[in-house]
PyMOL CGO cylinders between C-alpha atoms (Angstrom):
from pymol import cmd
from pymol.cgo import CYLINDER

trace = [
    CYLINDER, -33.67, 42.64, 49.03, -34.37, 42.75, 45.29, 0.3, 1, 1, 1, 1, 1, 1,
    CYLINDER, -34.37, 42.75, 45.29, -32.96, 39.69, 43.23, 0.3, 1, 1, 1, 1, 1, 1,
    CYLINDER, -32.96, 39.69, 43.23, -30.56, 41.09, 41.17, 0.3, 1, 1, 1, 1, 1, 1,
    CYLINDER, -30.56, 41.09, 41.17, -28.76, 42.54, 44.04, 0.3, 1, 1, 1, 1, 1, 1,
    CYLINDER, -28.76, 42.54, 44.04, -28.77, 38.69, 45.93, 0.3, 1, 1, 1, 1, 1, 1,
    CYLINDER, -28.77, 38.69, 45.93, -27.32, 37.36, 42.52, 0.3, 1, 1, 1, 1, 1, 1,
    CYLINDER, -27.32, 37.36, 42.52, -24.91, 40.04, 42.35, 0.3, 1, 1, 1, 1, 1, 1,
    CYLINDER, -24.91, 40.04, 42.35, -23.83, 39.50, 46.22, 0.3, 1, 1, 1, 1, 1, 1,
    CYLINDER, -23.83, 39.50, 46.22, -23.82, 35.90, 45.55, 0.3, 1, 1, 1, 1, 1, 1,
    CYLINDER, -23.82, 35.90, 45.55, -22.01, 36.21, 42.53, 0.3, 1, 1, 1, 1, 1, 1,
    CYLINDER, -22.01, 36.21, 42.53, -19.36, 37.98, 44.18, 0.3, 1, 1, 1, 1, 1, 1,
    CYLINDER, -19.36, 37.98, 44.18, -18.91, 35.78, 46.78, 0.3, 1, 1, 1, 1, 1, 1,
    CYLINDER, -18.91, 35.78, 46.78, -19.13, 32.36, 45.05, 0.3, 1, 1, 1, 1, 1, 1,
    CYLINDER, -19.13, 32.36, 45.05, -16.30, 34.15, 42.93, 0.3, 1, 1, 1, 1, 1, 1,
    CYLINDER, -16.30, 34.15, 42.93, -13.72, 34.75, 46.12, 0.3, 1, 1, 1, 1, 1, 1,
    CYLINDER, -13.72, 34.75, 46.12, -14.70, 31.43, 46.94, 0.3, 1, 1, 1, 1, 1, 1,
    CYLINDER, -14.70, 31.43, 46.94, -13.69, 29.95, 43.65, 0.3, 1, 1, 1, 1, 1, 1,
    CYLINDER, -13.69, 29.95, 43.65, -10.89, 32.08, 42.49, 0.3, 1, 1, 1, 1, 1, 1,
    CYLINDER, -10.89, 32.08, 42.49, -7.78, 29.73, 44.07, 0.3, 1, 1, 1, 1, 1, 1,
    CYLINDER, -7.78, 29.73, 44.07, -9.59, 26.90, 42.93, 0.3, 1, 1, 1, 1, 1, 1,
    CYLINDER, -9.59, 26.90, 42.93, -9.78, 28.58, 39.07, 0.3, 1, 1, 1, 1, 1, 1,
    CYLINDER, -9.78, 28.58, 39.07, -6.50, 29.59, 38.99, 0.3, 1, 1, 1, 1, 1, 1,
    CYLINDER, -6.50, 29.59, 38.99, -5.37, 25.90, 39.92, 0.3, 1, 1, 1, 1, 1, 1,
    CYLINDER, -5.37, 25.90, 39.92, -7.43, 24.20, 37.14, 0.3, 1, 1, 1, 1, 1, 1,
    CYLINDER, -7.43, 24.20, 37.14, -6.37, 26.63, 34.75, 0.3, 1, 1, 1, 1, 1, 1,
    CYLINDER, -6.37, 26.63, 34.75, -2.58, 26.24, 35.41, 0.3, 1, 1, 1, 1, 1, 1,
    CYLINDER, -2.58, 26.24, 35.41, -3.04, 22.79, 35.52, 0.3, 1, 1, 1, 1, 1, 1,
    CYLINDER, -3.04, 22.79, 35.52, -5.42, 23.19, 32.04, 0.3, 1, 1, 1, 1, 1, 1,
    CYLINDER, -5.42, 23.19, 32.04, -2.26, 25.18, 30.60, 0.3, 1, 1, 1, 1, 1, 1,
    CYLINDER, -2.26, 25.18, 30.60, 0.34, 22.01, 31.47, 0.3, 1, 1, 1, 1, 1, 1,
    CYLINDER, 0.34, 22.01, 31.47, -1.78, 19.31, 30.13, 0.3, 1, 1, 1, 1, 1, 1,
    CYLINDER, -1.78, 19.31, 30.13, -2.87, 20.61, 27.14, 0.3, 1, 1, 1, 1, 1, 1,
    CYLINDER, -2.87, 20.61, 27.14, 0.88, 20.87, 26.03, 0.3, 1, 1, 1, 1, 1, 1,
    CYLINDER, 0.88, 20.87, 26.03, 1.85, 17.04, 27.15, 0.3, 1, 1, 1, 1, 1, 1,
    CYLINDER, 1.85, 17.04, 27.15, 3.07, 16.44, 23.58, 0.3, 1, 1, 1, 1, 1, 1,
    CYLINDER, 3.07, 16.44, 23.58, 5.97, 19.84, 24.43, 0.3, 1, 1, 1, 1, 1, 1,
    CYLINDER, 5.97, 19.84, 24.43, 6.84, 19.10, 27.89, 0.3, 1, 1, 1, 1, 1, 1,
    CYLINDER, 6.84, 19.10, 27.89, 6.46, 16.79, 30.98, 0.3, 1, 1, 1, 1, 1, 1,
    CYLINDER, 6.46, 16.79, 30.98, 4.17, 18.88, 33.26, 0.3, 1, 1, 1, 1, 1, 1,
    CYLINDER, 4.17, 18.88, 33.26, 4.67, 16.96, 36.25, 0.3, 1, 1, 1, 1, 1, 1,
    CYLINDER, 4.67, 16.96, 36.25, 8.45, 16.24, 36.08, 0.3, 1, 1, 1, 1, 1, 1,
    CYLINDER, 8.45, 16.24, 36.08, 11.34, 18.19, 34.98, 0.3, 1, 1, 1, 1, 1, 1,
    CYLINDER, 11.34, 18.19, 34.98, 14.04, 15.56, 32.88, 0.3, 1, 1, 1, 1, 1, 1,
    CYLINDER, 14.04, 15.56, 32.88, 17.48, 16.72, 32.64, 0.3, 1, 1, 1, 1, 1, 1,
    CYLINDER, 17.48, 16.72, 32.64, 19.64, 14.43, 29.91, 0.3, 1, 1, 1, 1, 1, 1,
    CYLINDER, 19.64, 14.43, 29.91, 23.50, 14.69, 30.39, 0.3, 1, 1, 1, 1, 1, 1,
    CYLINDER, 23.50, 14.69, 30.39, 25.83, 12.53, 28.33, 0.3, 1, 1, 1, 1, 1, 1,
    CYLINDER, 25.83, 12.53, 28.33, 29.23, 10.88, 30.22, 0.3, 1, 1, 1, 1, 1, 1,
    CYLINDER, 29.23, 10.88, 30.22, 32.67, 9.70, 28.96, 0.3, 1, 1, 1, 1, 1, 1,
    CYLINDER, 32.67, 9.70, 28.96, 33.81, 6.79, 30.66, 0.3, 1, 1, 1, 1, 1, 1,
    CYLINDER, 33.81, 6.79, 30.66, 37.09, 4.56, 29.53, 0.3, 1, 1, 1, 1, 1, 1,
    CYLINDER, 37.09, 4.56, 29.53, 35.50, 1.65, 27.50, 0.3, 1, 1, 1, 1, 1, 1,
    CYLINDER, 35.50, 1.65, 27.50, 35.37, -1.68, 28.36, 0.3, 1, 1, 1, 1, 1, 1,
    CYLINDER, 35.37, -1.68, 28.36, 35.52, -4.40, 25.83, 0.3, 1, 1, 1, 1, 1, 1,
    CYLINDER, 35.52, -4.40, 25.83, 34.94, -7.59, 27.90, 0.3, 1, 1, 1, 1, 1, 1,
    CYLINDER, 34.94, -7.59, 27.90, 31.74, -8.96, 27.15, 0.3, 1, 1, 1, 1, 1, 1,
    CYLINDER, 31.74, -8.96, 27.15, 31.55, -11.97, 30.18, 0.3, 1, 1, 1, 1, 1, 1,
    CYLINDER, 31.55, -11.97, 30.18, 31.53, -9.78, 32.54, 0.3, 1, 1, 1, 1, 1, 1,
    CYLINDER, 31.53, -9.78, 32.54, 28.40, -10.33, 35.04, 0.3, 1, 1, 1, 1, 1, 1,
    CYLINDER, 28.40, -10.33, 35.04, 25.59, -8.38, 35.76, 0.3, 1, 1, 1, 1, 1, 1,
    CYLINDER, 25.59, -8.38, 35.76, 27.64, -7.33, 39.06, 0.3, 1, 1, 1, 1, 1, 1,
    CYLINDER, 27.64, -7.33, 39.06, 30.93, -6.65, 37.44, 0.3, 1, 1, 1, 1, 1, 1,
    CYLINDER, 30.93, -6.65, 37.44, 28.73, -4.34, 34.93, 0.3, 1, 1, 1, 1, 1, 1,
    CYLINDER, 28.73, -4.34, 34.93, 27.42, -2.23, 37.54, 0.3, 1, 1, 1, 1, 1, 1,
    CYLINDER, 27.42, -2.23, 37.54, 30.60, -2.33, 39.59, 0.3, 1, 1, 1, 1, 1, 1,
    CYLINDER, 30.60, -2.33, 39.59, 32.07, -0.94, 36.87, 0.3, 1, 1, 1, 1, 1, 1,
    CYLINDER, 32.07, -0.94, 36.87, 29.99, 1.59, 36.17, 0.3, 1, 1, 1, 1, 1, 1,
    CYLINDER, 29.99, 1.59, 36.17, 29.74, 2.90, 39.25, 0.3, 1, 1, 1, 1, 1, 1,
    CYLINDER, 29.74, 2.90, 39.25, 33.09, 2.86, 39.79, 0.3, 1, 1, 1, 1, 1, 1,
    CYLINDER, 33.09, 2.86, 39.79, 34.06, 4.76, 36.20, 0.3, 1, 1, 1, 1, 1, 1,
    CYLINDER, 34.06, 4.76, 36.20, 31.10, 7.24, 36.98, 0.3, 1, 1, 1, 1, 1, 1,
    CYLINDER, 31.10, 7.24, 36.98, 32.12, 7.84, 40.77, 0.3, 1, 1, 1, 1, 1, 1,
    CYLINDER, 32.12, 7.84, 40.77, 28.39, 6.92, 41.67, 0.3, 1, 1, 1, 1, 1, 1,
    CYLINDER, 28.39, 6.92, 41.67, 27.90, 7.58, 45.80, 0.3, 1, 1, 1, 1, 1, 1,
    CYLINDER, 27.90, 7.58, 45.80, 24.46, 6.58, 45.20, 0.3, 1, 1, 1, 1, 1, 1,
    CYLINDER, 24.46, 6.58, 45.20, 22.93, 3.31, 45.77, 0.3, 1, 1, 1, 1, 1, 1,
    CYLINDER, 22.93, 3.31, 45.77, 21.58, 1.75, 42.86, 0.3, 1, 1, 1, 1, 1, 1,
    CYLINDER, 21.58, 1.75, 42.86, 17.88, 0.44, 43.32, 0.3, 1, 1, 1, 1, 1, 1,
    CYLINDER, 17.88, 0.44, 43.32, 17.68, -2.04, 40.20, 0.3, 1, 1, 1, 1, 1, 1,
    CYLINDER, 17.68, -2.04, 40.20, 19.23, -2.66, 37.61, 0.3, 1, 1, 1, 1, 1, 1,
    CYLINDER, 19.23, -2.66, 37.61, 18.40, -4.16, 33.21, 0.3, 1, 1, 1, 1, 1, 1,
    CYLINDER, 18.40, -4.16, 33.21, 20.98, -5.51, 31.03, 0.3, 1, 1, 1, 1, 1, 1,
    CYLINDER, 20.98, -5.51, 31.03, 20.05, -5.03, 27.91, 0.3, 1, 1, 1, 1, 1, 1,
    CYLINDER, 20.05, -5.03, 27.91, 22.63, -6.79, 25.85, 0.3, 1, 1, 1, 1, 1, 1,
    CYLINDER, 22.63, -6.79, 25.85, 26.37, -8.20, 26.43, 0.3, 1, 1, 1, 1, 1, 1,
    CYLINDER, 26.37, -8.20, 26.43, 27.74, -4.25, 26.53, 0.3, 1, 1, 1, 1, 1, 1,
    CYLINDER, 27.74, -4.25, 26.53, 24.91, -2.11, 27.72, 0.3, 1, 1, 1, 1, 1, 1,
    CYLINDER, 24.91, -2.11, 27.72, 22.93, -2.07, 31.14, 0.3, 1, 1, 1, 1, 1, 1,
    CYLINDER, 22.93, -2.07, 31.14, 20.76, 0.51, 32.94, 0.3, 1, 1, 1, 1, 1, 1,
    CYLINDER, 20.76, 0.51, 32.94, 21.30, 1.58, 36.52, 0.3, 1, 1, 1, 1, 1, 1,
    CYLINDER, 21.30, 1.58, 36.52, 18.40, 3.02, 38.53, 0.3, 1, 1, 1, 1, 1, 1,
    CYLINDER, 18.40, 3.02, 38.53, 18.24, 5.33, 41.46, 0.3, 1, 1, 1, 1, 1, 1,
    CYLINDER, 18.24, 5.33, 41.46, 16.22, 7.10, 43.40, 0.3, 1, 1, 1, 1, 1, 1,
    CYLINDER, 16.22, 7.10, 43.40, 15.33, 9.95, 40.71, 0.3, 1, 1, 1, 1, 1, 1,
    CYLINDER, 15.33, 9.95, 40.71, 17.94, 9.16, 38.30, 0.3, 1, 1, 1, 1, 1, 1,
    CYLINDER, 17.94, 9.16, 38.30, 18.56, 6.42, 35.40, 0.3, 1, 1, 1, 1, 1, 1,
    CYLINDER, 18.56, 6.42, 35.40, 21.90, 5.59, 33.71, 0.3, 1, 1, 1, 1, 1, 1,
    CYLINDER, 21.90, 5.59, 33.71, 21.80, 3.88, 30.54, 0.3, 1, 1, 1, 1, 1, 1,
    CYLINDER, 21.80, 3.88, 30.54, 25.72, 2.62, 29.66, 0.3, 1, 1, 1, 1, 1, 1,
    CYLINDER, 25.72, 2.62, 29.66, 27.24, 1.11, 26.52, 0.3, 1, 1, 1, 1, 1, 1,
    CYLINDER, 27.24, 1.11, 26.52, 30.92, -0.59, 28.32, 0.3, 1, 1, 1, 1, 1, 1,
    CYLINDER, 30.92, -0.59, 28.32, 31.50, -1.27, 24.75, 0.3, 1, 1, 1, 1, 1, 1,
    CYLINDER, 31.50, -1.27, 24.75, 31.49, 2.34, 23.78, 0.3, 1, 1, 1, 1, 1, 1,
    CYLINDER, 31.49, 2.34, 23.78, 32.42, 3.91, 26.80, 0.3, 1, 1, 1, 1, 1, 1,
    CYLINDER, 32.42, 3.91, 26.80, 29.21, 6.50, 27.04, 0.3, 1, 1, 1, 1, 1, 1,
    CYLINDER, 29.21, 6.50, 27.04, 26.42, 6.91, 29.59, 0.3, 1, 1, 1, 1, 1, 1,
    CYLINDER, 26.42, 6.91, 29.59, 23.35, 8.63, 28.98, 0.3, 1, 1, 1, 1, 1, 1,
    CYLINDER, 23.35, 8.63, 28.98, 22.28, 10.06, 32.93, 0.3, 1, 1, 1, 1, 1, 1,
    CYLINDER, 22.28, 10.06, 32.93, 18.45, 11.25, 32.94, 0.3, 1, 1, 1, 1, 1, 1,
    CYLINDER, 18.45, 11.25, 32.94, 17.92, 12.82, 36.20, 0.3, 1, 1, 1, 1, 1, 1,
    CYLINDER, 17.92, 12.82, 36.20, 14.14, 13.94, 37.25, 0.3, 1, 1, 1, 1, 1, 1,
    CYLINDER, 14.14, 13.94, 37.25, 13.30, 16.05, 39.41, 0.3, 1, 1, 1, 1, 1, 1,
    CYLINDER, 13.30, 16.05, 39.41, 9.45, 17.31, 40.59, 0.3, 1, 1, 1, 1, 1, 1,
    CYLINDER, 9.45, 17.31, 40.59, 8.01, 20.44, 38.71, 0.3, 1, 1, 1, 1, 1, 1,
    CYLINDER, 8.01, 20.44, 38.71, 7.20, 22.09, 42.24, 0.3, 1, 1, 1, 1, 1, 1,
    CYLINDER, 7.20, 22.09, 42.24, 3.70, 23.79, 42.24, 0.3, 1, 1, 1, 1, 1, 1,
    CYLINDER, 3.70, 23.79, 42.24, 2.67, 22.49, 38.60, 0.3, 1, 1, 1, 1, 1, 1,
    CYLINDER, 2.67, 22.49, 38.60, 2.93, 18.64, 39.66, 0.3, 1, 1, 1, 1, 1, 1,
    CYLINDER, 2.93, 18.64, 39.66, 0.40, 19.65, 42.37, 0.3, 1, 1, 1, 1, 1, 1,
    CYLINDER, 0.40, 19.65, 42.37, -2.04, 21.61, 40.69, 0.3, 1, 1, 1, 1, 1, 1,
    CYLINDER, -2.04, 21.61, 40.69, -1.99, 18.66, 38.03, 0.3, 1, 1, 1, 1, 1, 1,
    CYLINDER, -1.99, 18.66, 38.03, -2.84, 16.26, 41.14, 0.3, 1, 1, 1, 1, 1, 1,
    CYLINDER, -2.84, 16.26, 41.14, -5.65, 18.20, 41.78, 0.3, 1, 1, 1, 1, 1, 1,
    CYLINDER, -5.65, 18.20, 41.78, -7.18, 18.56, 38.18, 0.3, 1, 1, 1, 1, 1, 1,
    CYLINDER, -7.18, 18.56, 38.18, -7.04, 15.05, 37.21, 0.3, 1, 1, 1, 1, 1, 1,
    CYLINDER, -7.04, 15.05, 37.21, -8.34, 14.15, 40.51, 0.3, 1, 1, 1, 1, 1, 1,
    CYLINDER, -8.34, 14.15, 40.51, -5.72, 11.32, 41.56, 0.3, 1, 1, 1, 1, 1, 1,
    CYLINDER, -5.72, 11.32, 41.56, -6.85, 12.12, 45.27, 0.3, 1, 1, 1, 1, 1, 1,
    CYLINDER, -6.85, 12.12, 45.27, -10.38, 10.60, 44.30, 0.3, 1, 1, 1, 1, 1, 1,
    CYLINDER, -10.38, 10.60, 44.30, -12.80, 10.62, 47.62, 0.3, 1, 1, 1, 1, 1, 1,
    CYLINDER, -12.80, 10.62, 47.62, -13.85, 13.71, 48.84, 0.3, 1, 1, 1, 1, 1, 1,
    CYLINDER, -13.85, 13.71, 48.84, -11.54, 16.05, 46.30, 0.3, 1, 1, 1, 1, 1, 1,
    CYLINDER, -11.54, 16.05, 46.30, -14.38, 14.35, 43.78, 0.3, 1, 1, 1, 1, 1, 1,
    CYLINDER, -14.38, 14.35, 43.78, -17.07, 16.43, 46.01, 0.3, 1, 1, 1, 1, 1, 1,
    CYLINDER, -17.07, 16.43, 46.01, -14.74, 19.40, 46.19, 0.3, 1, 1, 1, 1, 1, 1,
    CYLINDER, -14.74, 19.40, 46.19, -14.69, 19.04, 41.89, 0.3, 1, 1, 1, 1, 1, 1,
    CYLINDER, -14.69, 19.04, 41.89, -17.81, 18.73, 41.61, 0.3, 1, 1, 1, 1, 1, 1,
    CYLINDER, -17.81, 18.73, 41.61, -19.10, 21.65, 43.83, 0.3, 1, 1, 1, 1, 1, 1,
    CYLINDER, -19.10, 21.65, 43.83, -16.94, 23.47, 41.98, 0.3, 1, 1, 1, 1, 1, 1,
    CYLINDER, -16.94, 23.47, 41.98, -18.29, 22.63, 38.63, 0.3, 1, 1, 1, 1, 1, 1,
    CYLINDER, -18.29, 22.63, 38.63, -21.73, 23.66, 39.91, 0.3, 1, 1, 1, 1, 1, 1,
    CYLINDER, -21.73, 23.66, 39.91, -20.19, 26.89, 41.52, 0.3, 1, 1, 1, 1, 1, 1,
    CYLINDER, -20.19, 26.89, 41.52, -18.72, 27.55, 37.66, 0.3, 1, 1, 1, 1, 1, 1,
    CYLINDER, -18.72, 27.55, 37.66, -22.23, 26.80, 36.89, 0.3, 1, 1, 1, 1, 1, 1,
    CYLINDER, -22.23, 26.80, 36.89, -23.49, 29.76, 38.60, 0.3, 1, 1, 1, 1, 1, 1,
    CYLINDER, -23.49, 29.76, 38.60, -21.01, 32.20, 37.74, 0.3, 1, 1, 1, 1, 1, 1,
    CYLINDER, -21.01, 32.20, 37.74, -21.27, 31.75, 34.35, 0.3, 1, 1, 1, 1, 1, 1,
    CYLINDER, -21.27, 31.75, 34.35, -25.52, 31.70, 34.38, 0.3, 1, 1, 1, 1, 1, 1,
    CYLINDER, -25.52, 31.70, 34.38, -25.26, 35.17, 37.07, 0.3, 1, 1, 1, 1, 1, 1,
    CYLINDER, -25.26, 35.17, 37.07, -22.90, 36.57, 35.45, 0.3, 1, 1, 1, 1, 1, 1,
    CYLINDER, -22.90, 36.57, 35.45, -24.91, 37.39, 32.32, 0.3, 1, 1, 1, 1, 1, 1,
    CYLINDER, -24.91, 37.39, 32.32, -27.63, 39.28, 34.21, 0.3, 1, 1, 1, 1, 1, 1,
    CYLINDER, -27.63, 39.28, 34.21, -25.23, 41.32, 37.15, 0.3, 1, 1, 1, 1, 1, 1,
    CYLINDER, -25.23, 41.32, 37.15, -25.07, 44.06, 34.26, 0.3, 1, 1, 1, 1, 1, 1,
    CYLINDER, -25.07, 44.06, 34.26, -28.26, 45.76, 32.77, 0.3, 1, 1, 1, 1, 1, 1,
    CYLINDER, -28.26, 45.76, 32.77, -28.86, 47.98, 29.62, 0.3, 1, 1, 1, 1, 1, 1,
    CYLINDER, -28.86, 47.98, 29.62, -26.29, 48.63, 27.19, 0.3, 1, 1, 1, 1, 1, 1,
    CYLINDER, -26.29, 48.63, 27.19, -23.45, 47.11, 28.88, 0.3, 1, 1, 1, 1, 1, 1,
    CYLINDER, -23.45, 47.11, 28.88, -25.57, 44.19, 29.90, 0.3, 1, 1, 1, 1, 1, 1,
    CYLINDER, -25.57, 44.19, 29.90, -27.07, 40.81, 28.10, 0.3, 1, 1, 1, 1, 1, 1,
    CYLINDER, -27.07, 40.81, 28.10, -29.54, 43.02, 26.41, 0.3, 1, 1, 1, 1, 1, 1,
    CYLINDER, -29.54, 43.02, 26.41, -26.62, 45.06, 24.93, 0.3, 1, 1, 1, 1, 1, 1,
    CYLINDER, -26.62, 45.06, 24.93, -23.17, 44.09, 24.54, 0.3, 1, 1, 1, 1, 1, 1,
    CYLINDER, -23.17, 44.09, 24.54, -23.29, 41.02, 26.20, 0.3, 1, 1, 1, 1, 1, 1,
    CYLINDER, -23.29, 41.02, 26.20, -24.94, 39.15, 23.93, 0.3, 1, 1, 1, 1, 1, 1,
    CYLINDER, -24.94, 39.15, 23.93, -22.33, 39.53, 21.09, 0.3, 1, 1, 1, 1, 1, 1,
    CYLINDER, -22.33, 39.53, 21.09, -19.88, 38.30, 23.66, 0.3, 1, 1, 1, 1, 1, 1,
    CYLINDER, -19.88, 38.30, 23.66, -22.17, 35.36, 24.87, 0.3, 1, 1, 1, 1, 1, 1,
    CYLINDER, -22.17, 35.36, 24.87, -22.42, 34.74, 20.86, 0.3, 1, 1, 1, 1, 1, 1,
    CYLINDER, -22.42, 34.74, 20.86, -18.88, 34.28, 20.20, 0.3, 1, 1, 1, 1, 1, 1,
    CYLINDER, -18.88, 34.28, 20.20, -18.13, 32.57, 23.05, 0.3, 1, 1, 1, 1, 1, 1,
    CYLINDER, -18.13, 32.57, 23.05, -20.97, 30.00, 22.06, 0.3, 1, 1, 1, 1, 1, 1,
    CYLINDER, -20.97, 30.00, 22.06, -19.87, 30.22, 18.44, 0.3, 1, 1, 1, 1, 1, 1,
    CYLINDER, -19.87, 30.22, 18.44, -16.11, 28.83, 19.15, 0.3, 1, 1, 1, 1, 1, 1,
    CYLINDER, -16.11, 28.83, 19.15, -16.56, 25.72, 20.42, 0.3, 1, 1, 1, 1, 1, 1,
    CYLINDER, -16.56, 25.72, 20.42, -19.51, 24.99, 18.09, 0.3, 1, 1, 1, 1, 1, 1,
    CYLINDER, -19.51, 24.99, 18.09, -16.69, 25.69, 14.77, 0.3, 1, 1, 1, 1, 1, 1,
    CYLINDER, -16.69, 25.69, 14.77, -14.32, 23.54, 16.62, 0.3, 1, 1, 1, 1, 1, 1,
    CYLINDER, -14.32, 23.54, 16.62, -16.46, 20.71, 16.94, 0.3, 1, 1, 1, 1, 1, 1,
    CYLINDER, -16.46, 20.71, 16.94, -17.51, 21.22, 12.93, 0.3, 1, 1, 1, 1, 1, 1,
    CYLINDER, -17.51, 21.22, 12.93, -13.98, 20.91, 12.13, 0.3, 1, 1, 1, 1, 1, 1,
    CYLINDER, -13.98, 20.91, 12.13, -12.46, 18.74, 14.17, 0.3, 1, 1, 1, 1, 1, 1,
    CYLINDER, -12.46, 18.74, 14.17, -15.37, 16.32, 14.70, 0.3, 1, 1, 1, 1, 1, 1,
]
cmd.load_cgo(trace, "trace")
């Protein structure tokens, strides 16, 4: 069997191999590189509440939260619980906060929720499993590796790295090089 042809058959499977792995970092690529826009692990809904005020300011950590609870119709149980000042203490749950002024009568709820799919792909990419997804990362780097080298040579002539491809190859070396100039 000539080379080119074992690269090429190679090439093609090392690719099947690697193409739900590819799509996962690059999903997970997408989400991170916009952490400044969004939360990619963990969708944060912010309501506001109206709640009748109450002025007292001895009233206990207890009485606080007994209020609240009771103002808000909370079924939930609360997990823990800040005071921040005389008038305003934070309630946590299981996958909800609520931050309330008695003073002012208003509640800020933030209830999160798991982005389903994204959160996971994300686990994956920054490699929070550790152990042997480390191996799985790394054979996958190498696999890249490959693609990338055997990929310039499946094609010959004027379609190939001799033709074309080099211009391609070029630019796509190019690119990184300006970014680094600039932002370096």
């Amino acid at each position: 069997m000539k080379f080119r042809k074992i690269v090429r058959v190679v090439h093609r499977d090392l690719g099947y191999l690697s193409a739900v792995l590819l799509i996962i970092y690059s999903v997970s690529g997408i989400a991170v590189n916009h952490l400044a826009d969004w939360n990619p692990n963990y969708i944060i809904e912010k309501t506001e509440i109206n709640f009748t005020p109450n002025a007292d300011t001895n009233l206990t950590q207890d009485q606080m939260q007994a209020y609240i609870v009771d103002k808000l119709s909370i079924t939930d149980s609360v997990e823990n619980r800040f005071r921040e000042s005389v008038s305003k203490i934070d309630l946590f749950f299981e996958g909800k906060t609520i931050s309330a002024d008695l003073r002012s009568g208003i509640a800020q709820v933030e209830i999160v929720n798991d982005r389903t799919v994204i959160k996971e792909t994300n686990f994956l990419h920054l490699n929070k499993p550790k152990k042997l997804w480390t191996y799985v990362a790394d054979g996958f780097a190498v696999a890249l590796c490959f693609l990338a080298i055997t990929g310039m040579f499946i094609l010959k002539g004027k379609n190939g790295l001799a033709g074309r491809g080099k211009y391609f190859l070029i630019i796509g070396a190019v690119i990184p090089i300006l970014f680094l100039i600039f932002y370096l």
